[in-house]
GUVOKOL-153367 format. One record per residue (C-alpha): x, y, z; residue in three letters. Coordinates in Angstrom, 2 decimals, padded with zeros to 5 digits, m for minus. Example, Ala and Ser with C-alpha at 12.3 -4.5 7.8 and 13.67 -1.06 7.14 Angstrom:
BEGIN
+---------+---------+---------+------+
!      xx !      yy !      zz ! type !
+---------+---------+---------+------+
!  012.30 ! m004.50 !  007.80 !  ala !
!  013.67 ! m001.06 !  007.14 !  ser !
+---------+---------+---------+------+
This chain:
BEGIN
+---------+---------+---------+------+
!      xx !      yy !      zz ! type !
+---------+---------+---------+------+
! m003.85 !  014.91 ! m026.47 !  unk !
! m007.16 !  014.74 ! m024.38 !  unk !
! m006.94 !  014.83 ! m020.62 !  unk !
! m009.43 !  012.81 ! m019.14 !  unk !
! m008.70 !  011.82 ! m015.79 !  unk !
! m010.12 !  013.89 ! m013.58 !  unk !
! m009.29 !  012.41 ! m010.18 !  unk !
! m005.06 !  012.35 ! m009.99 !  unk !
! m005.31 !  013.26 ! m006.42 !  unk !
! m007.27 !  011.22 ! m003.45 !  unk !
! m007.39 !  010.23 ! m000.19 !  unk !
! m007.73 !  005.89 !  000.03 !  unk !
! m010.56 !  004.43 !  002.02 !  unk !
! m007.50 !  002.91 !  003.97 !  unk !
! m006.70 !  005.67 !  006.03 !  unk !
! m007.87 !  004.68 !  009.60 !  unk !
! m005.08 !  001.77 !  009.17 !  unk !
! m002.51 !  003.01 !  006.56 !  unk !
!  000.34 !  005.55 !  006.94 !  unk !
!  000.38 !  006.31 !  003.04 !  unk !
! m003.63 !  007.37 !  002.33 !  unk !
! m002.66 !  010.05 ! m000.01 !  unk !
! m002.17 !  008.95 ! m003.60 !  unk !
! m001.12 !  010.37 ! m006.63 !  unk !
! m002.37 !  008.54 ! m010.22 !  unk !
! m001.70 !  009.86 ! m013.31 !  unk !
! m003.33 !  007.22 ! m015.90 !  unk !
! m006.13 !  005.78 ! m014.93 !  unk !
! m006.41 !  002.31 ! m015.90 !  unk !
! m003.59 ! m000.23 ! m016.46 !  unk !
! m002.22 ! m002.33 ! m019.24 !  unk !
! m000.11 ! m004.45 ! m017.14 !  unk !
! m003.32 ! m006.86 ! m016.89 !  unk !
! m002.28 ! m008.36 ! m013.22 !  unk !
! m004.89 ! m010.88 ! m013.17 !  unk !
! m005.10 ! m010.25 ! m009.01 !  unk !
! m005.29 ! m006.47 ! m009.06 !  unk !
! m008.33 ! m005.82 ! m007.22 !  unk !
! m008.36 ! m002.32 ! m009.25 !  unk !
! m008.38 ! m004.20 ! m012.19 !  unk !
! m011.73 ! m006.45 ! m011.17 !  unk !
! m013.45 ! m002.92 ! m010.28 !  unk !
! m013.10 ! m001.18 ! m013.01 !  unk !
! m010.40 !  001.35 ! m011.68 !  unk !
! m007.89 ! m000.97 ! m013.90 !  unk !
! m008.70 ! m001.57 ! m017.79 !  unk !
! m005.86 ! m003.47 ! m020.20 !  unk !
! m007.35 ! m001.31 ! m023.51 !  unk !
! m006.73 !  001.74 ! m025.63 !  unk !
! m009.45 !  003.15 ! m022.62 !  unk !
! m006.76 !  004.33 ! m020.28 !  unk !
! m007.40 !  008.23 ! m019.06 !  unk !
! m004.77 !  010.40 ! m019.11 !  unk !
! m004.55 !  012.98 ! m016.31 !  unk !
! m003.12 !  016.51 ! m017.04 !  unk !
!  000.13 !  017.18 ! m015.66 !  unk !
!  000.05 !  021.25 ! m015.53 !  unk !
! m003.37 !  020.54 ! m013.08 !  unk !
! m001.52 !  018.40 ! m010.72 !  unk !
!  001.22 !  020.48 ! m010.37 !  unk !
! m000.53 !  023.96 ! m009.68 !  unk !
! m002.85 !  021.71 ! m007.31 !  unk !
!  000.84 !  021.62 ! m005.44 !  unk !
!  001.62 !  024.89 ! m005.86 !  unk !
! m001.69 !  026.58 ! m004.69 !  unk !
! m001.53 !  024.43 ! m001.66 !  unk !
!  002.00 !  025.04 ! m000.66 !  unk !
!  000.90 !  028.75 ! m001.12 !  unk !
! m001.88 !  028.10 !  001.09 !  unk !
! m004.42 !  029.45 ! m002.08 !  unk !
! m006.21 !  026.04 ! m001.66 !  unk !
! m008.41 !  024.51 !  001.40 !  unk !
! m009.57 !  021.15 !  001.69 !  unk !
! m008.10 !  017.63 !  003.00 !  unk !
! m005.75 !  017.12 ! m000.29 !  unk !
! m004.60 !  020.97 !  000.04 !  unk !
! m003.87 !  019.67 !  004.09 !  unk !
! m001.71 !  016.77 !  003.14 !  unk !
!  000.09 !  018.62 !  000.84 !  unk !
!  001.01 !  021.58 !  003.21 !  unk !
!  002.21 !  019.19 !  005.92 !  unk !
!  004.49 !  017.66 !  003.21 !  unk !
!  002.69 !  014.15 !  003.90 !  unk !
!  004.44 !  011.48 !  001.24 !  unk !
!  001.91 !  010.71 ! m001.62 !  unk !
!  001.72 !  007.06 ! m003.11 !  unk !
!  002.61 !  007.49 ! m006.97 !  unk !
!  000.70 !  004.34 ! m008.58 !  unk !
! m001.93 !  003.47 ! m006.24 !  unk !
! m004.52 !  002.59 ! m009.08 !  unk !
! m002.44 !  001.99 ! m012.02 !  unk !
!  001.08 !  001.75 ! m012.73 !  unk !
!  002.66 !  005.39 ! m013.46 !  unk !
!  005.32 !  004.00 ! m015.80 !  unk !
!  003.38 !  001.23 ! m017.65 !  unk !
!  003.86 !  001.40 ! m021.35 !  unk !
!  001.39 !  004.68 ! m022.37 !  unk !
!  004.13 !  006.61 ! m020.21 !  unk !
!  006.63 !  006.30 ! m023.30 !  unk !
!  004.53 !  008.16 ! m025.32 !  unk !
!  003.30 !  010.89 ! m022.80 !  unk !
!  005.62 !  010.86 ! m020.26 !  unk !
!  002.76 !  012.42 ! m017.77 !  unk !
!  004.51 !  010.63 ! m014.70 !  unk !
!  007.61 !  012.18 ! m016.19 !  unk !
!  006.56 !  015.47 ! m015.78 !  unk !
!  005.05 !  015.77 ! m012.45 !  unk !
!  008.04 !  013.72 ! m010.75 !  unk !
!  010.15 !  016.16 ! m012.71 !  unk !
!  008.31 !  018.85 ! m010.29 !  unk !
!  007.72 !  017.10 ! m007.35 !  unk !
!  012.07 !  016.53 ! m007.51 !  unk !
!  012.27 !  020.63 ! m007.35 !  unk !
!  010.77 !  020.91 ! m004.38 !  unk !
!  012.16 !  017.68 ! m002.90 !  unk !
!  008.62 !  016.47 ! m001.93 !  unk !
!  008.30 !  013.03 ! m000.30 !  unk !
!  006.88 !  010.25 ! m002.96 !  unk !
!  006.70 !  006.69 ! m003.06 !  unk !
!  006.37 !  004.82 ! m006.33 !  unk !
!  004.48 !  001.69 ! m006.64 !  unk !
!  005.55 !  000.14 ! m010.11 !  unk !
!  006.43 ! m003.36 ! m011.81 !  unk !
!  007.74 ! m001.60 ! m015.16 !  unk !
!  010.87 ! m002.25 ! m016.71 !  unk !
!  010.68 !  001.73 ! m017.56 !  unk !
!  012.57 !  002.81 ! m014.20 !  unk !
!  016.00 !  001.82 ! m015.14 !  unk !
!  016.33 !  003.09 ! m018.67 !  unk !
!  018.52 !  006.22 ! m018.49 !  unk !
!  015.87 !  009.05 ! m018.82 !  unk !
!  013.95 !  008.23 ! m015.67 !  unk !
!  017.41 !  007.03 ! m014.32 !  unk !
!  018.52 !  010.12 ! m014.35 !  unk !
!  015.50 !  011.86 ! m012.73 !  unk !
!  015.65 !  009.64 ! m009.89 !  unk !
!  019.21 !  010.06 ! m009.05 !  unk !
!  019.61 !  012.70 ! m006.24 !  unk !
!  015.81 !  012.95 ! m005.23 !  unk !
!  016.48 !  012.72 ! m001.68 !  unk !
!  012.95 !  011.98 ! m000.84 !  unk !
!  011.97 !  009.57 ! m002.81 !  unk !
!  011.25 !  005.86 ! m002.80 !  unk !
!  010.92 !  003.06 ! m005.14 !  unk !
!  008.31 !  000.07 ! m004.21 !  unk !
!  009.13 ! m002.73 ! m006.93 !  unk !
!  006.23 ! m005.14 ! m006.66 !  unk !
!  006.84 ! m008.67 ! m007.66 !  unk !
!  004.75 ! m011.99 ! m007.32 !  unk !
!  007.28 ! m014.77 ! m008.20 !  unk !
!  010.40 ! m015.49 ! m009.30 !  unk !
!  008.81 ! m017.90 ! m012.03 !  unk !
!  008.89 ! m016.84 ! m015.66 !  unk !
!  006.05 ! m018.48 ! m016.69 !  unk !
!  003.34 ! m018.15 ! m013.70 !  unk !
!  004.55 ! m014.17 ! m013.86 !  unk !
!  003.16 ! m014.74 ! m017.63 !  unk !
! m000.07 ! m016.13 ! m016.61 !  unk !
! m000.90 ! m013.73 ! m013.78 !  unk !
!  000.76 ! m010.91 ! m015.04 !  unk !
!  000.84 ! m010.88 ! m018.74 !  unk !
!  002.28 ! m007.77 ! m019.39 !  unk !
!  004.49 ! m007.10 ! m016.87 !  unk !
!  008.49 ! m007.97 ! m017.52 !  unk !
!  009.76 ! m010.88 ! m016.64 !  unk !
!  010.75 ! m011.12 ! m012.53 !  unk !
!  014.34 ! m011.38 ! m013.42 !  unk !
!  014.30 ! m008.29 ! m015.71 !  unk !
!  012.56 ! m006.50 ! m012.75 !  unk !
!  015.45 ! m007.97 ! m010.12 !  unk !
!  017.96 ! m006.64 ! m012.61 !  unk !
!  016.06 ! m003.12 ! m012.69 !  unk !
!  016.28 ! m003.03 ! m008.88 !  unk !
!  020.04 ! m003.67 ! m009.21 !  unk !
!  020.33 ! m000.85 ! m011.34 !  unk !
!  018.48 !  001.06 ! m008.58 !  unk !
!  020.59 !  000.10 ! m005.92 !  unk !
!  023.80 !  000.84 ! m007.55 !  unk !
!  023.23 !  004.52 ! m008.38 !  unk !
!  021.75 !  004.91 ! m004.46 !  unk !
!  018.16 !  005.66 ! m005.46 !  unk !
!  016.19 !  004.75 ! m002.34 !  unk !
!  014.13 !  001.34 ! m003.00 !  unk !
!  012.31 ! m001.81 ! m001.67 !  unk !
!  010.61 ! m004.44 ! m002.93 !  unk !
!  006.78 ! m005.77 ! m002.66 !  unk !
!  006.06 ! m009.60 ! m002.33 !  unk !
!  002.38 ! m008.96 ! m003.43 !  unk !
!  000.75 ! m010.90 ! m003.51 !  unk !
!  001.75 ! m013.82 ! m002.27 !  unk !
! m000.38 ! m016.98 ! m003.52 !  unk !
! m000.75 ! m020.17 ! m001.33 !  unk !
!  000.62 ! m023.48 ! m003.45 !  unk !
!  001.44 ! m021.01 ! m006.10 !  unk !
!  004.37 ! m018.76 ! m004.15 !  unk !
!  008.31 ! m019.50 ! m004.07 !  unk !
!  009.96 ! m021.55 ! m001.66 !  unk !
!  010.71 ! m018.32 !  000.92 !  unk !
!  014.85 ! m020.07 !  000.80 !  unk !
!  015.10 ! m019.37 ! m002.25 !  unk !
!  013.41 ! m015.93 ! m003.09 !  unk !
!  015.63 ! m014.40 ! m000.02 !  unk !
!  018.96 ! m015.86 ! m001.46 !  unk !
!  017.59 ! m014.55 ! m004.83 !  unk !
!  016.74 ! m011.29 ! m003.04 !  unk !
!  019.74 ! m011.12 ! m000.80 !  unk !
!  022.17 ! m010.66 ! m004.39 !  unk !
!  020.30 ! m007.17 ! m005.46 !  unk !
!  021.38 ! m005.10 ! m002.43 !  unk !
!  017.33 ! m004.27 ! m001.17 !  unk !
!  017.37 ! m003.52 !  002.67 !  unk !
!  013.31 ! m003.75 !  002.68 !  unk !
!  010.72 ! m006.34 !  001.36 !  unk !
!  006.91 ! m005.68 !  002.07 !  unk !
!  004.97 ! m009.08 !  001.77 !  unk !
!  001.19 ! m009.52 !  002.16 !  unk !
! m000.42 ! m012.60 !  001.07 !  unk !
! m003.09 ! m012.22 ! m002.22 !  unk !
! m006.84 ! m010.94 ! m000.90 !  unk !
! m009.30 ! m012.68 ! m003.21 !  unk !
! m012.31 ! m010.87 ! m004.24 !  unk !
! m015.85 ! m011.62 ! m004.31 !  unk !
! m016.25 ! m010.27 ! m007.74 !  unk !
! m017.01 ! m013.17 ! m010.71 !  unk !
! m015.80 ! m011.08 ! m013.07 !  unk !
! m012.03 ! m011.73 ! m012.03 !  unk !
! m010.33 ! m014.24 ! m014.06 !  unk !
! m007.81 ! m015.20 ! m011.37 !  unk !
! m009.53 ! m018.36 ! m010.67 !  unk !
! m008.97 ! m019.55 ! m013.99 !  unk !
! m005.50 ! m018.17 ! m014.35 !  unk !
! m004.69 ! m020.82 ! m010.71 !  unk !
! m006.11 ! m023.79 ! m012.01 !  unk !
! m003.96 ! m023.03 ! m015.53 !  unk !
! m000.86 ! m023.03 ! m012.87 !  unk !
! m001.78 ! m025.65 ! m010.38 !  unk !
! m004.62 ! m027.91 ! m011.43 !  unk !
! m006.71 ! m026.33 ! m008.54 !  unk !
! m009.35 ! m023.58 ! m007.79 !  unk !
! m008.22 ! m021.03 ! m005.43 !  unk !
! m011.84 ! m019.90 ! m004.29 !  unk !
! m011.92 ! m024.09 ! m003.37 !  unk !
! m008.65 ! m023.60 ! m001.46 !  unk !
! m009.12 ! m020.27 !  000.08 !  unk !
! m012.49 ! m021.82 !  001.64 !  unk !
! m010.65 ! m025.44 !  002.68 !  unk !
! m008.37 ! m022.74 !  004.32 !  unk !
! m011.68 ! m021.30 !  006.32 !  unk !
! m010.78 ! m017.91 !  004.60 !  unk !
! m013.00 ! m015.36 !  006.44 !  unk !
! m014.75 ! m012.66 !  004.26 !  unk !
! m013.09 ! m009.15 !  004.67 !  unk !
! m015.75 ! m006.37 !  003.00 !  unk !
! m015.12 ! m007.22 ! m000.66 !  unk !
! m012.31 ! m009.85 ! m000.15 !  unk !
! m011.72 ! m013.28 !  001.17 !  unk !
! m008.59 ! m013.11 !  003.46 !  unk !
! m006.96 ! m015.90 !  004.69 !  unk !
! m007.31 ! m016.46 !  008.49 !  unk !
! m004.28 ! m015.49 !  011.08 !  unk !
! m002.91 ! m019.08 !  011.74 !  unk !
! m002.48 ! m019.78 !  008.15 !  unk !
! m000.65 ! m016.73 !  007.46 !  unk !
!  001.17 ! m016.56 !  010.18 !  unk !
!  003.32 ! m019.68 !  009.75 !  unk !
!  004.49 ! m018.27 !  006.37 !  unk !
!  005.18 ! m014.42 !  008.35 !  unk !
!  006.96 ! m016.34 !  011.00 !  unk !
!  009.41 ! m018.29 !  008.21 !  unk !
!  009.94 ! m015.15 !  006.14 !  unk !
!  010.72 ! m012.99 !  008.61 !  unk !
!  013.17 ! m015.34 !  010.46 !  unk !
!  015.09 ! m015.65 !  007.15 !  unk !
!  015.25 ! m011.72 !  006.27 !  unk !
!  015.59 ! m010.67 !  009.40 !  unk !
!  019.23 ! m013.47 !  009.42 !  unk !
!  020.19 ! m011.81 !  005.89 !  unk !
!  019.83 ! m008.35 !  007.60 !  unk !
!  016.71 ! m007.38 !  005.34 !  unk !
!  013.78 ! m005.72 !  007.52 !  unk !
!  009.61 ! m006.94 !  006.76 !  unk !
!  006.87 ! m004.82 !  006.32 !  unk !
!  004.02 ! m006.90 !  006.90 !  unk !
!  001.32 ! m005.58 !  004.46 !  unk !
! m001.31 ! m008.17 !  005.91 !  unk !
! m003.78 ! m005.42 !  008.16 !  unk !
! m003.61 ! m007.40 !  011.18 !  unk !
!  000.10 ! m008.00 !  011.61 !  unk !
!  001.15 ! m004.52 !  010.58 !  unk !
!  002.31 ! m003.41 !  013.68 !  unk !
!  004.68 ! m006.17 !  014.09 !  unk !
!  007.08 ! m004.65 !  010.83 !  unk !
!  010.51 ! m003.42 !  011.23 !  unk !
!  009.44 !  000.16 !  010.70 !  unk !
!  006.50 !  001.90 !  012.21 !  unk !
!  005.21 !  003.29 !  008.44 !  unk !
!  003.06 !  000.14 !  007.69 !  unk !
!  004.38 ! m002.29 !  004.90 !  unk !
!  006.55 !  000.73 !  003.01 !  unk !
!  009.71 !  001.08 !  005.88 !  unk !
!  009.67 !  004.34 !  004.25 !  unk !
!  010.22 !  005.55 !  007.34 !  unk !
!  013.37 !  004.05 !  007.35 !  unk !
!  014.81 !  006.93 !  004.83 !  unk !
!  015.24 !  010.74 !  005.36 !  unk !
!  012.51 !  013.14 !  003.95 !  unk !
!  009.68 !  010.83 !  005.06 !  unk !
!  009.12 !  011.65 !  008.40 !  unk !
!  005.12 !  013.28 !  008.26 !  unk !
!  003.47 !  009.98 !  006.90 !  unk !
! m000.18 !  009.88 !  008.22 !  unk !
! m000.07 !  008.57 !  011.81 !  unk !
! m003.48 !  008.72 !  013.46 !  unk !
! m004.43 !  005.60 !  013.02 !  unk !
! m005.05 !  002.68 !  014.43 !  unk !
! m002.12 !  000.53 !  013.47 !  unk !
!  000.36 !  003.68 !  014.60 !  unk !
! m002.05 !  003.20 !  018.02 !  unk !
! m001.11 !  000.08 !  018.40 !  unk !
!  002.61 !  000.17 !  017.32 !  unk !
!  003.14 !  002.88 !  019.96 !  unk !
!  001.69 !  000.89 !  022.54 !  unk !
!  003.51 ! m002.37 !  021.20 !  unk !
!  007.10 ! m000.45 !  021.19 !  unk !
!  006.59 !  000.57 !  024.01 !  unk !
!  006.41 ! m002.71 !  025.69 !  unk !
!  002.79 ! m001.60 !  027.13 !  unk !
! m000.11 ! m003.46 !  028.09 !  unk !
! m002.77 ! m001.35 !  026.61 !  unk !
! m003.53 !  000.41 !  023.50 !  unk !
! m004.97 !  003.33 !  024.22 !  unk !
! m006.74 !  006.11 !  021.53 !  unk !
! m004.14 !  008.62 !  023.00 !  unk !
! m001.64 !  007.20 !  021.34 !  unk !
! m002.60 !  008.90 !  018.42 !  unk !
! m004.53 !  012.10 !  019.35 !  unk !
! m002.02 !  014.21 !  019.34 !  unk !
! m000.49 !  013.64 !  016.07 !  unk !
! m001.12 !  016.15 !  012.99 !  unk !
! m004.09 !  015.14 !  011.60 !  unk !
! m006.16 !  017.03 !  008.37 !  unk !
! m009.85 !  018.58 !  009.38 !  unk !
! m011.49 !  018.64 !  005.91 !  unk !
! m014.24 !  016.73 !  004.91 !  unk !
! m013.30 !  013.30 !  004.11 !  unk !
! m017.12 !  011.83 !  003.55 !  unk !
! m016.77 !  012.61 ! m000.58 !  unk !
! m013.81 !  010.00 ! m000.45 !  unk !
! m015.87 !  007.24 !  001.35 !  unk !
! m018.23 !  004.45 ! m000.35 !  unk !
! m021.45 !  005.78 !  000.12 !  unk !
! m022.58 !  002.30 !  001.81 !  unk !
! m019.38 !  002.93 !  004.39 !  unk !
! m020.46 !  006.27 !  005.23 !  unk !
! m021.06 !  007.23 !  008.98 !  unk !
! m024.04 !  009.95 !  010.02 !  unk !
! m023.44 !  013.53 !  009.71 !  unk !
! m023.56 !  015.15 !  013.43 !  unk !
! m024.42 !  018.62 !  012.12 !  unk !
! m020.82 !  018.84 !  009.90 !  unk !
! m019.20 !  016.91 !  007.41 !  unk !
! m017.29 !  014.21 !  009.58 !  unk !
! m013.06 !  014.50 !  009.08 !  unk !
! m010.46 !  011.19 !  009.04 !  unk !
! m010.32 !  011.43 !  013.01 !  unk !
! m014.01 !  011.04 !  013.42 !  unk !
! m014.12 !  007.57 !  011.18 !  unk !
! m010.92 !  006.41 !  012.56 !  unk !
! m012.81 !  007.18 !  016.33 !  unk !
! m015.77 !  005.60 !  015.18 !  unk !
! m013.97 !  002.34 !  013.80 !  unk !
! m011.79 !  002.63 !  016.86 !  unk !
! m014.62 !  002.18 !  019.34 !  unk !
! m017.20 ! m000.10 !  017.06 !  unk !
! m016.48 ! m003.88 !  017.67 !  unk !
! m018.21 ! m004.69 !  014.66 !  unk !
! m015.95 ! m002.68 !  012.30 !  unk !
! m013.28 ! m004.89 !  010.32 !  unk !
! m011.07 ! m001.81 !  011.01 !  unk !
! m011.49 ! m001.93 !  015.33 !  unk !
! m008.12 ! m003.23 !  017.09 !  unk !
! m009.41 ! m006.35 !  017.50 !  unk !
! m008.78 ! m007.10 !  014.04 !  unk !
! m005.36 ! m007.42 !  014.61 !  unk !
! m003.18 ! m009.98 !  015.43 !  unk !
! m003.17 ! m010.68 !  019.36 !  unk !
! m005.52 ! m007.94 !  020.48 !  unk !
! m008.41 ! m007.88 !  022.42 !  unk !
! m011.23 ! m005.76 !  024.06 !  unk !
! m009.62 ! m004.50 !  027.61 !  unk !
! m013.67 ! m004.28 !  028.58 !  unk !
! m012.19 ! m000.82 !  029.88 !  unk !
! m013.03 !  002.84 !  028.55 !  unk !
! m010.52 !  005.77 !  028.80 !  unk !
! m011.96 !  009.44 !  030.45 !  unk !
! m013.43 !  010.40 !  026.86 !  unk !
! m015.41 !  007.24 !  026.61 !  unk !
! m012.90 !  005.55 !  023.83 !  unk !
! m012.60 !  001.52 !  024.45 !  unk !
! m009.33 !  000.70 !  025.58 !  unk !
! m007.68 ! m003.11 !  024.13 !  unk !
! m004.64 ! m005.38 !  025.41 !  unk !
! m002.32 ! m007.48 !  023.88 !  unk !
! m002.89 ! m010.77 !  024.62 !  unk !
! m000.40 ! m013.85 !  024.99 !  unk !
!  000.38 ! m014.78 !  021.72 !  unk !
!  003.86 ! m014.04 !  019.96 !  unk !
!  004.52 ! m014.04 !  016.82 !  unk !
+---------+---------+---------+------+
């Protein structure tokens, strides 16, 4: 077997807004084939015999070195501070290749002896046959993320060729549920004129025992390589790059997002209807983050024991803090006293999104202070849903925003 994937272990451009940065791949590439998978579009995502393979025994003494505090450097940090790692940020860690390597096997299998906090990210039917069953029963720190797009059979087929069907997936999550392994469920993306009628996907949802749904609706890239244009007009007749712009979508870095009043009259109908069947919302969509159930993004995995050191400085935690506590301002404060990791975080950043180096290699606080205080960054608090610039600094010269009047 040749091990080339070289990069299991990395820290996500989304860390000045996410509280799960550190991931954890162990193939890279994925033959699931979601035709909206924007690692898929970029290359990070190939449906081929290409897929790299990473080495298990590497990612497990990268663990062990750490804990023994043999390693330094920002992954050696996260890991020492116990900070939950996302299994299957890239690529799916149980897609088919698993059943001949069983890679993600292995360094669960490890991660379980130590009880170390993960969250999976998957859509394979691979989690509830009884080998992996088994391993997931009594890992007390560990979380399940079951991404799904639609209850439909055959638009799953189109956009998601590989994947099972959603019903096989619902049934899986059953499974789950009944042997009390710790799991939620991810409505992403969602797709305008393309999605299920939100009654019905609850009362479908409702009947598999998930507390927890994350929903965000589908980011459409820029790229003209992606086939997911093609893939919409198969299923409804239309373009979605003609829709998205009829919509006024507003371009996001590499992605067309859809503006705040459009998805906010679907948040505002979801939520009501979960939050009546006693199911909490994590509300994946950057700008209404702050306004989930749980304070840990989209995931709620703050929700179970064992996950209480996700990454908080950041700027949706800022505003969460000041949003719970029924305060005016948000305030940089919030989060400056939170543990935060020192190493140098530059080799992890685009080179175009880069900030200057002031004499030192600059660390995850000083991007999330620079983003914090630039106006012009599609990361600064104005972003967000309801927020705006206070036109007030704080004693260390950080800008200081308000809530406005708007509820959601």
């Amino acid at each position: 077997m040749e091990y080339n994937y070289n990069n299991p272990l990395s820290i996500t451009s989304q860390f000045s807004f996410c509280g799960l940065p550190f991931r954890l791949d162990t193939y890279s590439g994925c033959a699931i084939g979601c035709r909206y998978c924007f690692a898929r579009i970029r290359g990070g995502n190939i449906e081929s015999k290409k897929i790299k393979i990473a080495n298990p025994t590497t990612i497990i003494n990268r663990f062990k070195k750490a804990l023994n505090s043999e390693n330094s450097g920002i992954i050696s940090e996260f890991i020492r501070n116990r900070t939950p790692v996302h299994f299957g940020g890239m690529s799916d860690p149980f897609q088919s290749i698993e059943k001949n390597y069983g890679i993600s096997y292995n360094v669960l299998e490890y991660l379980k002896s130590i009880d170390y906090p993960v969250v999976i990210s998957t859509k394979s039917g691979l989690i509830s046959e009884a080998k992996y069953l088994e391993l997931f029963k009594n890992y007390k720190s560990l979380v399940l993320q079951i991404s799904i797009s639609t209850l439909d059979k055959t638009k799953s087929k189109i956009l998601e060729p590989n994947s099972p069907e959603p019903e096989n997936l619902l049934q899986s999550v059953e499974t789950l549920v009944k042997n009390n392994i710790n799991v939620t469920l991810r409505w992403q993306p969602y797709i305008i004129e393309l999605g299920d009628d939100f009654n019905e996907f609850v009362e479908r949802i409702k009947q598999t025992g998930v507390k927890h749904i994350g929903f965000e609706h589908l980011k459409l890239p820029v790229e003209k390589n992606s086939d997911i244009d093609e893939k919409f007009k198969k299923i409804t007749g239309k373009s979605i790059y003609s829709l998205y712009h009829k919509k006024e979508a507003i371009l996001n870095g590499r992605e067309f997002v859809l503006p705040i009043k459009e998805k906010l009259k679907n948040i505002r109908k979801l939520k009501s209807l979960l939050e009546s069947s006693g199911i909490s919302i994590g509300l994946a969509d950057n700008e209404f983050q702050y306004l989930s159930t749980y304070s840990c993004c989209c995931s709620g995995i703050d929700m179970f024991q064992g996950f209480q050191n996700w990454y908080k400085p950041q700027i949706s935690y800022a505003i969460r803090k000041s949003y719970l506590a029924d305060a005016e301002m948000i305030e940089f404060t919030n989060i400056q006293n939170e543990w935060n990791s020192f190493g140098a975080i530059d080799k992890f950043i685009n080179s175009k999104s880069r900030i200057k180096k002031n004499g030192k290699p600059n660390s995850m606080y000083t991007y999330v202070k620079n983003r914090w205080n630039d106006l012009g960054s599609d990361f600064n608090p104005t972003n967000y849903f309801n927020i705006e610039y206070s036109n007030q600094i704080d004693s260390d010269g950080n800008k200081i925003y308000k809530f406005g009047k708007e509820t959601i």
